[in-house]
C-alpha positions in Angstrom: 0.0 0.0 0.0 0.3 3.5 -0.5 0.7 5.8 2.8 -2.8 7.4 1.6 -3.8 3.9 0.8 -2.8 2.4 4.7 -4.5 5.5 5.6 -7.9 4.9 4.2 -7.5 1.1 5.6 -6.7 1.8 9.0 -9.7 4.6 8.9 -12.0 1.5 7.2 -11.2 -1.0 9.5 -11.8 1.2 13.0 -14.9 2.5 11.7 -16.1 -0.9 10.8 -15.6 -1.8 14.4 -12.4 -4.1 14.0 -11.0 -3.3 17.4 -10.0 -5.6 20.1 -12.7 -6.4 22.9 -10.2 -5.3 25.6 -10.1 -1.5 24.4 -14.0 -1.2 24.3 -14.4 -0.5 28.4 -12.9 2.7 28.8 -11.1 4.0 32.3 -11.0 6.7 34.6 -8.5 8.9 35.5 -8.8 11.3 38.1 -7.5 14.9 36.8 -5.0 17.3 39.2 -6.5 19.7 40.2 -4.5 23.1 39.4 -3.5 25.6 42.4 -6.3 28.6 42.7 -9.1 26.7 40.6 -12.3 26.1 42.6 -12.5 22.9 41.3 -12.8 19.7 44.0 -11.8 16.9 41.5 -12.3 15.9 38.2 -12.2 13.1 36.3 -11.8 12.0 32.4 -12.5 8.1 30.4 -10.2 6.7 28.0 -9.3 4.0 25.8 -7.0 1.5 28.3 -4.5 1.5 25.7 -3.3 3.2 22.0 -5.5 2.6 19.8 -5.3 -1.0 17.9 -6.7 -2.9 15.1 -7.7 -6.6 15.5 -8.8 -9.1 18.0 -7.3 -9.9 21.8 -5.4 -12.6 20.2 -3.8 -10.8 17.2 -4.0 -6.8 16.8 -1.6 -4.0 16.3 -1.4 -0.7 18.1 -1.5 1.1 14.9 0.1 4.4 14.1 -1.9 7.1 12.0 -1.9 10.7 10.9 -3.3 13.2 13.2 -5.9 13.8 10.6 -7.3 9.7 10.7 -7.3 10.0 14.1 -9.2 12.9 14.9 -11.8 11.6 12.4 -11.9 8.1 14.5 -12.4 10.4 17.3 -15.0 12.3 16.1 -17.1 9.1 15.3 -16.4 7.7 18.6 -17.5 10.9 20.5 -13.8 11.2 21.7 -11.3 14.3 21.3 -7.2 13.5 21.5 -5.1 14.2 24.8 -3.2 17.5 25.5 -0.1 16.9 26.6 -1.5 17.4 30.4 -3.7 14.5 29.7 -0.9 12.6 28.5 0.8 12.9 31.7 -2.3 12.1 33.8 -3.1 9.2 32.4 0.8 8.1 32.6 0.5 8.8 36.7 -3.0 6.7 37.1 -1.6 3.5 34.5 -1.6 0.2 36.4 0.9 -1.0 33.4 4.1 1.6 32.7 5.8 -0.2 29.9 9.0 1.3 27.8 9.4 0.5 24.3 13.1 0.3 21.9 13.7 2.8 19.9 15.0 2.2 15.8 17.4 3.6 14.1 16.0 6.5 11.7 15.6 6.6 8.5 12.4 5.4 5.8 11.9 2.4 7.6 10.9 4.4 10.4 7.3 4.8 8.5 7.0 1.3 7.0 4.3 -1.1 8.0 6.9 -4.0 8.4 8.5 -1.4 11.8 5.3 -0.7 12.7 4.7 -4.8 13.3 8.8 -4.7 15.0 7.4 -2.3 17.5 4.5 -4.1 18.1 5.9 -7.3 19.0 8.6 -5.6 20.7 5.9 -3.7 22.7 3.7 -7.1 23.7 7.3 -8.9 24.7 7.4 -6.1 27.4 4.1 -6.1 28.4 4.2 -10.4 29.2 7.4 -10.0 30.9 5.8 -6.9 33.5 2.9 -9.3 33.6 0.4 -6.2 32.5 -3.1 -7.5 31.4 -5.0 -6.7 28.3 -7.5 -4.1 29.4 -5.3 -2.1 32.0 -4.7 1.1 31.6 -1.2 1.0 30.2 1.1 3.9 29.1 4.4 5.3 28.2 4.8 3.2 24.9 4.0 5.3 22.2 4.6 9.2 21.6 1.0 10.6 22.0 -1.0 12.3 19.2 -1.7 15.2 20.7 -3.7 18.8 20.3 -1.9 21.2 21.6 -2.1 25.4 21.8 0.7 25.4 19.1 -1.6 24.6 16.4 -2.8 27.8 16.7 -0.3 29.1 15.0 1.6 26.3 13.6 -1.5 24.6 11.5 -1.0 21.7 9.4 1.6 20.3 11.6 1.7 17.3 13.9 1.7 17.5 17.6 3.2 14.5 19.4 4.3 14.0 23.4 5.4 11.3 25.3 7.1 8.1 24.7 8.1 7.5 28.8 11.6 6.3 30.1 11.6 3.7 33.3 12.1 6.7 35.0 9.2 8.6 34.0 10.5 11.4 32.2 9.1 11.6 28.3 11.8 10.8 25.6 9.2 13.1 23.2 9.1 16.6 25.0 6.0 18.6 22.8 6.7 19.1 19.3 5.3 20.0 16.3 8.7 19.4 13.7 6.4 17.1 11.7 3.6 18.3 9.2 0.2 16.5 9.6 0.6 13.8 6.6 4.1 12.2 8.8 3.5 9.0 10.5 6.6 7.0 12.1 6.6 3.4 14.3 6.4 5.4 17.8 3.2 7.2 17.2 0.1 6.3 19.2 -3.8 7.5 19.2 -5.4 7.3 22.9 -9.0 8.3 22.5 -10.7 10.4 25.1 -14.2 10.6 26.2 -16.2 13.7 25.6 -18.1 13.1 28.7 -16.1 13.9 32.0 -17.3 14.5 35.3 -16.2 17.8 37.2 -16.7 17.9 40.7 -19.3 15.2 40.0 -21.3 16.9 37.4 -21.3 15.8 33.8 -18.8 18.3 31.3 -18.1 18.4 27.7 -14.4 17.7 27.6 -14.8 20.2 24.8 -16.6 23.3 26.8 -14.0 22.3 29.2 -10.8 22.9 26.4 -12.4 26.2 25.2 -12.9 27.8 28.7 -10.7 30.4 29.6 -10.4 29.1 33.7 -11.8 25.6 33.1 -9.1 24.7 30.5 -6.7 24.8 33.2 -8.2 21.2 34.5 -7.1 19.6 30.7 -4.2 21.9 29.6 -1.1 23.3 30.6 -1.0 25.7 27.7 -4.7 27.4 28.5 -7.6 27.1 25.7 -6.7 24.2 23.3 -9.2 23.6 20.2 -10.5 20.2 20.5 -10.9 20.5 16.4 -7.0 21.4 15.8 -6.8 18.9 12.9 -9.6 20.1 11.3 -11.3 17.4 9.4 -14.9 17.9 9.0 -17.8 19.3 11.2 -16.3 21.7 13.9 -16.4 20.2 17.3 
């Protein structure tokens, strides 16, 4: 295949529902609460793991634009991570894993390393003893919408990609335009719906309020649509 070709594959095959059973429950992770916001907790759902295609037995955590994953998001009623959100749900995961890095070059964006990486990627996971279904981070360099993309448009945004000792290999960049896709990349979905203080929120309101933002990013409002792909958000 093409890269526009894998691209309209992977987009099929999500949309069509072939996606493993263990990434259909989604989890909570309780949000820090920010110094001076009168806010007593909140609370965001997300996919356990980076988005995969397949079954429980025999699926890949695939990588993807940023513009096939914010339409998968859209359909699911999910928006991508900020960078804050990255690190949250890094804290809450039951399953930290670390993942190799390859040497660059073309391959990096080849199916074949994207299958390396996976197997590479489940090898870890069996020896931590980490279960299908926990929420498990730090493998993957996050797709992320960030504040940059403000004025940086039609770029990729990517964080992440944790060392054992917690500290992101990926510090928040957006070097890549929005058509590059390499082995590392990762697409964790987020709920719409999160709960503040209790109450039901639009993680979307949330993004766009000037105080409330505060809760989901550390870089104030962040545009929930940043990839722009269809109906605003």
């Amino acid at each position: 295949m093409t890269a526009g070709e894998r691209e309209l594959a992977i987009l099929a095959e999500v949309l069509a529902g072939n996606v493993p059973s263990f990434e259909r429950t989604l989890r909570s992770v309780r949000i820090s609460v920010p110094n001076g916001l009168d806010v007593r907790s909140a609370h965001v759902r997300v996919v356990a793991d980076y988005l995969a295609i397949g079954v429980d037995d025999d699926f890949i955590r695939i990588p993807m634009t940023p513009r096939t994953a914010q339409k998968i998001a859209l359909a699911a009623g999910c928006v991508l991570p900020t960078r804050k959100i990255v690190d949250e749900v890094y804290r809450a995961a039951t399953v930290k894993l670390t993942s190799p890095t390859f040497a660059p070059g073309d391959g990096m964006t080849s199916s074949g390393t994207f299958e390396l990486h996976e197997r590479a990627i489940e090898e870890r996971r069996r020896e931590v003893g980490g279960r299908l279904g926990d929420l498990t981070a730090g493998h993957k360099k996050d797709i992320v919408i960030s504040a940059r993309l403000r004025v940086s448009p039609g770029r990729l945004a990517i964080y992440g990609w944790f060392r054992e000792d917690g500290r992101p290999i990926q510090p928040l960049s957006t070097v890549h335009d929005d058509k590059y896709v390499d082995y590392a990349h990762g697409v964790r979905l987020v709920d719409r719906a999160m709960l503040v203080d209790g109450k039901p929120r639009d993680v979307v309101d949330v993004l766009r309020d000037p105080v409330l933002s505060a809760l989901l990013s550390d870089e104030g409002v962040v545009d929930p649509a940043a990839y722009a792909v269809g109906p605003h958000l």
